[in-house]
N, C-alpha and C positions, 0 to 999 in steps of 0.2 A: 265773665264772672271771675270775682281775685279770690283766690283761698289764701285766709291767714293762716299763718304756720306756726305752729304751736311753740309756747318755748319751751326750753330745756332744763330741767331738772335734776337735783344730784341722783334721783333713784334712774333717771336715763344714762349715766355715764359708768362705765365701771369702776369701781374702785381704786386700780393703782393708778389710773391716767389720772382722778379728779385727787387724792392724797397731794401726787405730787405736784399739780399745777398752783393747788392751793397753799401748798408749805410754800413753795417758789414764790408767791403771791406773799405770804408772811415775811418770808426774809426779806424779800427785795422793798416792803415799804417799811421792815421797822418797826412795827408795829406790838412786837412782844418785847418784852422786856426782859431779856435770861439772868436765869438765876447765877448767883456766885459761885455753887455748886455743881455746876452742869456736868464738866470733865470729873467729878467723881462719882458719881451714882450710878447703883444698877438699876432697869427699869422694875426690879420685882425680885425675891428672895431665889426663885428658879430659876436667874442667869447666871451664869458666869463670869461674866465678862460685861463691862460697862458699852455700851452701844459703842460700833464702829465708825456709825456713820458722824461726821462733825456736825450735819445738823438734823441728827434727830428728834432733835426737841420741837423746832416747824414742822417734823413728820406726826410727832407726837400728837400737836395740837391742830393739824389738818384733820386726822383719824378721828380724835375726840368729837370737834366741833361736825364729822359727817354722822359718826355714831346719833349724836346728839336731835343730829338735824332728821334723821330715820327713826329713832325713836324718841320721841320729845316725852318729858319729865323721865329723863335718865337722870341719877345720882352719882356721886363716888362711890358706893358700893359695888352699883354693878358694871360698873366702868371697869375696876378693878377685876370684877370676877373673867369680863370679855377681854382683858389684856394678859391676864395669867396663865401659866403653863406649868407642868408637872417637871416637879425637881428630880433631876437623877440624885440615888439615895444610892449611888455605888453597888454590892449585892444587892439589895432591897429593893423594893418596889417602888416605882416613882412614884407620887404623890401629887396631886393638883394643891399648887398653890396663887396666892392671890399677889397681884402686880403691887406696884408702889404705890399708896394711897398718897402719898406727897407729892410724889409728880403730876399727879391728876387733878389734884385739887389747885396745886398750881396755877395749870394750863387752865382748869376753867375758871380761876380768879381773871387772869392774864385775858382771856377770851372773854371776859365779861365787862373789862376794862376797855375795849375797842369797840363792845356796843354788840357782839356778834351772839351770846349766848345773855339770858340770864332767866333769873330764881323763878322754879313753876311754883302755883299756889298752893298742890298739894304735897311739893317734895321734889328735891331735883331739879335740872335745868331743864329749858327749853331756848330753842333757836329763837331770838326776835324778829321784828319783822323785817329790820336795816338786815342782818345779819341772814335773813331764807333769800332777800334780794341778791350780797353781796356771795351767798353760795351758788346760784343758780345762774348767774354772772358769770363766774369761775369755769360753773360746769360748762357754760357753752363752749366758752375757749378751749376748755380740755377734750370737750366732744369733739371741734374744730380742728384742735391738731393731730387727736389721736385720727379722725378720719383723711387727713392728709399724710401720714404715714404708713 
């Protein structure tokens, strides 16, 4: 008797091994296209400081497109609200506020341009069907190495 073995899924991987095999995956083929801007922006009015990492922008659009792929007809709104963090206000009480709607709208122009996200009919994105293939692809390899570490 052969048991087929089920494949593998972004909701079977954890999060920081599938982010980062799949930004890794972004850089290494090219496939986004950055913006002029990148080295100056914060990702949202609550940071300080412009990201450290150099490529945060493939982390950026890894996170977005798994966001997207777990909850299909996400928007810019609430993209923004799942990326935002409460501002230190000095004395004052910090405040939640909302990430950078430009960078998000961005990455899902950019991600819709390689085929991987696009327009749901009632609002928001959703993963295509190229795009749940070329994620769960990804996860395997990420499940793969993270279980060989």
């Amino acid at each position: 008797m052969t048991t087929k073995s089920k494949g593998v899924t972004v909701k079977d991987v954890a999060a920081a091994h599938f982010i980062t095999e799949y930004a890794a995956h972004l850089k290494r083929n090219q496939w986004l296209k950055l913006p002029d801007w990148i080295d100056l922006v914060k990702t949202g009015v609550a940071k300080e400081l412009s990201p450290l990492d150099p490529d945060w922008y493939y982390v950026r659009a890894a996170s977005v497109a798994r966001k997207i792929y777990l909850n299909g007809g996400t928007g810019v709104g609430a993209l923004r609200k799942k990326y935002g963090g409460n501002k230190r206000r000095g004395p004052r009480p910090e405040r939640f506020q909302k990430a950078s709607g430009g960078i998000i709208r961005h990455v899902l122009k950019q991600l819709e341009a390689i085929g991987v996200v696009e327009k749901n009919a009632t609002g928001g994105r959703k993963i295509s069907q190229e795009g749940q293939r070329d994620l769960d692809r990804i996860a395997a390899r990420a499940l793969k190495a993270a279980n060989r570490s």
